[in-house]
N, C-alpha and C positions, 0 to 999 in steps of 0.2 A: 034502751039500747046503749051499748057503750062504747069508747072509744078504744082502739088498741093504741098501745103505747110501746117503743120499740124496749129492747132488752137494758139500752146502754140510758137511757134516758126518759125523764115525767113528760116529753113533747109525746104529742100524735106522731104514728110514723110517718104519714105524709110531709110533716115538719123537718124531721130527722132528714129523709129522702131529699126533699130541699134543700138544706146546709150542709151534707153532705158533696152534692151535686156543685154547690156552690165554692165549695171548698175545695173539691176537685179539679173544678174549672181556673179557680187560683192560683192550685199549684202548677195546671198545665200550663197557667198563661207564663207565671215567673220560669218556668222552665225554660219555655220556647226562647226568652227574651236572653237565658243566658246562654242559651246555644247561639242565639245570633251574636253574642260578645263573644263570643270565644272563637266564630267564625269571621271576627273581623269586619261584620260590617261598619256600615260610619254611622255615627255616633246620630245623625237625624232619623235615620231608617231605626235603630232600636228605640231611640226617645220616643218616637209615632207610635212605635208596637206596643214601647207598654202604655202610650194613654188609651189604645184603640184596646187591650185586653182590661185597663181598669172600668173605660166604659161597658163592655161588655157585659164584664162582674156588677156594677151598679149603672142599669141602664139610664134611669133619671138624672146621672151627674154627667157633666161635662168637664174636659180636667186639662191642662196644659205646662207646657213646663218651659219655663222660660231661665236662659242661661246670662251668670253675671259676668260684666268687664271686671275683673277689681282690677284693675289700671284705670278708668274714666269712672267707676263706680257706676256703670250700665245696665240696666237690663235688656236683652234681648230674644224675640220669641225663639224659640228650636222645633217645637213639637208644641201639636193640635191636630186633632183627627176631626170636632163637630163644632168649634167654635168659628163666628164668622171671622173671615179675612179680611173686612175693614176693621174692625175690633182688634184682632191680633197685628196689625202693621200700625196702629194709631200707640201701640206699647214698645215701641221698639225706638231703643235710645232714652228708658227712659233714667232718670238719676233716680237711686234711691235715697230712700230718708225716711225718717219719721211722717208718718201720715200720707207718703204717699201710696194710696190704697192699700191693698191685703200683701200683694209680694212685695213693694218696696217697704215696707215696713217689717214686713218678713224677712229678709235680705240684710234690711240694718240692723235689725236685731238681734237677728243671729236665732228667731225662735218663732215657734206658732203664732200665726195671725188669724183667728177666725172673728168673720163678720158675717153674723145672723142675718141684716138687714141694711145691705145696699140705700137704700132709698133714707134712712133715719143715721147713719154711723161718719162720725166725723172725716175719717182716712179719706173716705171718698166722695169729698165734700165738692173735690176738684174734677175728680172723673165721674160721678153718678153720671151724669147725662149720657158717655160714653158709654157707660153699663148696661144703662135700661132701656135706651135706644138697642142695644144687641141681644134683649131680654131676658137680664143678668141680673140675680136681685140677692145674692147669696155669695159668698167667695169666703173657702178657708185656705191657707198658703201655709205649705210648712218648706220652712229654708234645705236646701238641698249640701247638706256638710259633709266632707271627705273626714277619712279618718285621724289626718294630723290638724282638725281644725277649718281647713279653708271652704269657703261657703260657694257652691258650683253656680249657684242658681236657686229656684224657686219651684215645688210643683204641688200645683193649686186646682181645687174643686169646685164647680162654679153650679149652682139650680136657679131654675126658671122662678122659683120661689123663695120667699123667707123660711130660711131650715138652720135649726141648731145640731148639732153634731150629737151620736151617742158614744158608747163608747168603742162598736166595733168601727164607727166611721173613722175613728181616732186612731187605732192600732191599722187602719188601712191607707189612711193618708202618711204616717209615720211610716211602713212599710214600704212604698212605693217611696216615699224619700229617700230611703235608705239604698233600694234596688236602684234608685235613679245614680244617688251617689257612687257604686259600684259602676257603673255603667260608665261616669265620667273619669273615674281615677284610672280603669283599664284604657279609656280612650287616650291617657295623659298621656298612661306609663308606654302605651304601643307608640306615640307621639314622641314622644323621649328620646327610648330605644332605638328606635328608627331613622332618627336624625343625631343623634348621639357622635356617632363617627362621620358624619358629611361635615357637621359646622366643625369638627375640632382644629382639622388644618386652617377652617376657615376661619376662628374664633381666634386662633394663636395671629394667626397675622394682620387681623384688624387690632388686636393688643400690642403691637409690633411697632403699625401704623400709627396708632393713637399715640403711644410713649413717643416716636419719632417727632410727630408734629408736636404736641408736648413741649420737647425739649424746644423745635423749630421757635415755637412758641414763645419760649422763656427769652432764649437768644436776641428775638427781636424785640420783647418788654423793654429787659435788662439794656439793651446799646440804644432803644431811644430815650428811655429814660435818663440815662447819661448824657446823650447828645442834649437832650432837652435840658437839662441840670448845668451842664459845661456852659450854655448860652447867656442863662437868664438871672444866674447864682453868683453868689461872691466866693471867694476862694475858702471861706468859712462854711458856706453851706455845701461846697461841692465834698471837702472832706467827712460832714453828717450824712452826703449822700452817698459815696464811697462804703463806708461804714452800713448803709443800710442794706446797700446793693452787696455786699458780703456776709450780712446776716442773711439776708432773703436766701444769697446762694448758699449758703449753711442747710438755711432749715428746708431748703428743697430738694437736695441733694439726698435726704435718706429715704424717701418716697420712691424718688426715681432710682435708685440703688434698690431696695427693695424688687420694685417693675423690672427690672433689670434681672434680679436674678433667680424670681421667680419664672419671669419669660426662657429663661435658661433651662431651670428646670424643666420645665413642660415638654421645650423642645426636645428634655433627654429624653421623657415619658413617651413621646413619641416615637422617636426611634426606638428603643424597646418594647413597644408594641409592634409595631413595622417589623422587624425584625423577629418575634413571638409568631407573629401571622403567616411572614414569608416561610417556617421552619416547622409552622402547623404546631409549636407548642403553648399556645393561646389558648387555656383551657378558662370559661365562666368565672369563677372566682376572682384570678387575677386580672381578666378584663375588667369586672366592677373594680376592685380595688385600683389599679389604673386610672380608670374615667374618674372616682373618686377623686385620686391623688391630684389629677388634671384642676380637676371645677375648685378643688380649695386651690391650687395654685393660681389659676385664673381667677378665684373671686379676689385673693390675694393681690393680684396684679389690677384690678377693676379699682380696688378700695387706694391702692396707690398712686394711681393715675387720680384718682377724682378728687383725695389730697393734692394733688401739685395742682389741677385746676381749680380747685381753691382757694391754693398759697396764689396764685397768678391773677385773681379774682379781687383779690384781697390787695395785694398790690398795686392794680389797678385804681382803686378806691382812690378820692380824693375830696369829697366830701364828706364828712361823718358825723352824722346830729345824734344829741342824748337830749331824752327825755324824760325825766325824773319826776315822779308828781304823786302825791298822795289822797286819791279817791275812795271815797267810801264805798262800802260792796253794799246790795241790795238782792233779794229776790224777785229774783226773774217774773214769777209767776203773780206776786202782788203788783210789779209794776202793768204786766197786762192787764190783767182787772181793772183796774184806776183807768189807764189807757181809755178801755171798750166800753168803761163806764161813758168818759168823756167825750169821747167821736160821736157817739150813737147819733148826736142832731147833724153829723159833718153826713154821716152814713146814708140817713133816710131809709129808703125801701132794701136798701141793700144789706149784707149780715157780714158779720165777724165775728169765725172762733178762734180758739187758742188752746192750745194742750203741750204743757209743761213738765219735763221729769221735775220729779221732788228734789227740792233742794237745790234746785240751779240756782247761780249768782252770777251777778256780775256789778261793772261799777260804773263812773256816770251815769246817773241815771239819767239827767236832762239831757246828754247827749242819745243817747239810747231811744228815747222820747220822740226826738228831731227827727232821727232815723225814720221809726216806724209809722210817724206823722204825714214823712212826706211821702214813703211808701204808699201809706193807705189814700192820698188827697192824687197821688198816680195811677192807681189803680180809677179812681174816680170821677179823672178829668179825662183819663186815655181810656186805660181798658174797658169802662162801661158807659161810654157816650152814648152807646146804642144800643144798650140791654137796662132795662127797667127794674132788674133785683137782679144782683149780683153777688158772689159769697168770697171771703177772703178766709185765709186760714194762715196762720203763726205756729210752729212747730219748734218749741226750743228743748233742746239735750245739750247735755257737756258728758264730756269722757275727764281723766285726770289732766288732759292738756289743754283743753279748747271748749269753749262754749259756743255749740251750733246753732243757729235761729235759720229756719227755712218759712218763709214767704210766700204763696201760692193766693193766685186768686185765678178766676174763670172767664177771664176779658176778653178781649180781640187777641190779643196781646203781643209782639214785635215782631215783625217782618225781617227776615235772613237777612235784605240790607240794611238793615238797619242797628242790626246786632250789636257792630263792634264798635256802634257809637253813640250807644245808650250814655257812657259814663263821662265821654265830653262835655266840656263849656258850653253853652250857646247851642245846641245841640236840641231841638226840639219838632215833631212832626205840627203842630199845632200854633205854630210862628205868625200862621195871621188872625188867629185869637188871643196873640196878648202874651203865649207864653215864651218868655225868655230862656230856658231851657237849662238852668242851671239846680234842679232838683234832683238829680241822678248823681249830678257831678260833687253838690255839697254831701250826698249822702257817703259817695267813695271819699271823699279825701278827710271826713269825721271820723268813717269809720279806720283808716289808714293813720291818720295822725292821731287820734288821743286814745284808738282800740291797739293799735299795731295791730291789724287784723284786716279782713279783706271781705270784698262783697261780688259774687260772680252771678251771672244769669247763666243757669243751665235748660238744659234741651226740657222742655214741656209740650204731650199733644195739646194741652188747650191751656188758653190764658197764657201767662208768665208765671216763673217760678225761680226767685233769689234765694241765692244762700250765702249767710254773711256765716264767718267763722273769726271767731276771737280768741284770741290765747290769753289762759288764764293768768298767768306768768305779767301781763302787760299792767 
């Protein structure tokens, strides 16, 4: 007996009939999804439709899609149709970076993140337990990118099991990126348009207000600094300060000039719109070219204002330290080694990884050292008092400007009041065990004084999680 085989293809037809069937049901789902864009829904109601139409197509996956801040560098969930809702609220606010799971690592990348295995992959070294607890043992993320570049978000496929991806799973997660991306840039641009003409009277006169106070500003620098000078000075330094307070109004004066008459402009661009609208000869074209003309004048006006709050900034200034110092540069990645080598008896039950892009550096190493020392002996004395095997994770990248090192371990780890006072003196939860509380505080002012760089504690659902950022330039 043999099998029939259809016309177009070596599959059995019952196969063909399948991937046919399948394929059909794809294009009806992207269809439907674009009709509801085009009919304006909000941007949650399509985001659900199409994970509820991707799960439909691949029953066994679970898929969600989560929207970025890039202003806080956020993630936040948008759409889920079967993954649980303590899962998807415990993701929300989260920082992305290197290694944090499949979409914040997705998200900073800028590129596909697949992990086979939840339970064995370093990314989620910090959230496994949140995974598997929701019985999530597989997660691939591809970044959700508009067409000039900017990154919307994340939409990720999640199995109950370890699964490696083939290649139609590949062209289907890529696919659904891309229709997510469509989905978000229509939401911008109806966002845009929409509000386009309500902020513009409004936009012109908070750049009206800002110049005013501004100048208010300058006025009152410029007459107490003189008052100040006229009191305290000898007749020699009042004339260096005459002299300076006439530079200063020199080099302020073309910013605000500028502000000045670009705000001018704008106002004309108005009234000839006004005017265009009241006569009904306001045709599309010269409305964009308008708004256009408007936003470079405004950004023009934005860029000149934030010149003179800098010249007045700068003015302001009366301390001024230089630091000149010639440090040898090192690899990043060699000094972790040596590091993890070294702690492992400080460590005991508990683990430390690390994952390095190639070729990172940087310089002091023995202050570097100190750093991630006292990191890890805090992680150890706080966040794991009361967990018996605990994991830490080191994530270091640099771009052309900056070398990032993110920090993560799986603790207790800091209480909202207590937040904004991690990085004081004296400053410790553990005061009647001994500890003086100045480990937090040597690590900001090392990393501040010999990195010029900075050390922040961002939003983490579990444990703590620092990111120190250093400029290579330093």
């Amino acid at each position: 007996m043999t099998t029939q085989s259809s016309l177009h293809s070596d599959k059995p037809i019952d196969q063909d009939i399948n991937y046919w069937q399948r394929a059909s049901r794809l294009e009806s789902g992207r269809a439907e999804i674009l009709r509801h864009v085009a009919q304006g829904d909000t941007l949650a109601d399509i985001l659900n439709l199409l994970c509820k139409k991707a799960e439909e197509y691949n029953p066994d996956m679970m898929c969600s899609v989560l929207a970025l801040d890039e202003e806080h560098s956020t993630l936040h969930p948008i759409a889920s149709t079967t993954l649980p809702n303590d899962y998807c609220a415990a993701l929300e606010g989260v920082t992305i970076g290197l290694g944090v799971g499949s979409c914040g690592t997705a998200a900073f990348l800028k590129q596909r993140v697949v992990v086979e295995d939840i339970n064995t992959h370093p990314y989620w070294a910090q959230y496994r337990a949140l995974a598997l607890g929701a019985g999530l043992q597989a997660c691939w993320s591809e970044p959700i990118i508009g067409s000039a570049g900017k990154v919307f978000g994340t939409f990720a496929m999640y199995y109950a099991q370890p699964r490696s991806p083939i290649e139609e799973d590949i062209q289907f997660i890529e696919t659904n990126a891309n229709l997510a991306a469509i989905v978000f840039e229509n939401n911008l641009t109806r966002k845009n348009l929409i509000t386009a003409n309500t902020l513009l009277s409004q936009t012109v006169d908070e750049r009206n207000q800002q110049l005013m106070q501004t100048n208010a500003e300058l006025s009152s620098v410029l007459v107490q600094q003189a008052l100040d000078n006229s009191q305290s000075l000898k007749e020699e330094k009042l004339k260096t300060t005459k002299k300076l307070l006439v530079g200063f109004a020199h080099e302020i004066n073309t910013p605000v000039g500028i502000a000045m008459t670009s705000t001018s402009f704008t106002l004309d661009i108005v009234d000839n719109v006004i005017a265009a609208i009241n006569n009904n000869k306001l045709s599309r074209p010269q409305a964009l070219k308008d708004l256009n003309d408007m936003k470079e004048s405004l950004e023009l006006t934005a860029k000149s204002l934030k010149k003179t709050a800098l010249l007045i900034d700068q003015f302001r200034e009366i301390d001024i330290c230089f630091s000149d110092s010639n440090k040898s540069q090192f690899l990043v990645d060699e000094l972790l080694q040596d590091f993890s080598d070294s702690i492992q008896p400080q460590l005991g039950a508990h683990t430390l990884s690390f994952e390095v892009e190639p070729e990172t550096h940087c310089h002091s190493k023995s202050a570097l050292w100190q750093v991630l020392s006292q990191l890890v002996d805090n992680s150890i004395e706080h966040g794991f008092k009361d967990l018996t095997s605990g994991s830490i994770g080191i994530h270091a990248s640099q771009n052309q400007e900056t070398l990032i090192i993110n920090y993560q371990d799986n603790g207790i780890g800091i209480s909202e009041q207590e937040r904004n006072s991690v990085f004081e003196p004296f400053f410790s939860t553990q005061r009647e065990s001994g500890k003086v509380g100045l480990g937090l505080n040597i690590i900001n002012n090392t990393i501040s004084n010999t990195y010029k760089g900075q050390i922040q504690l961002v939003d983490s659902p579990i444990g703590v999680r620092y990111e120190i950022i250093i400029p290579l330039s330093s």
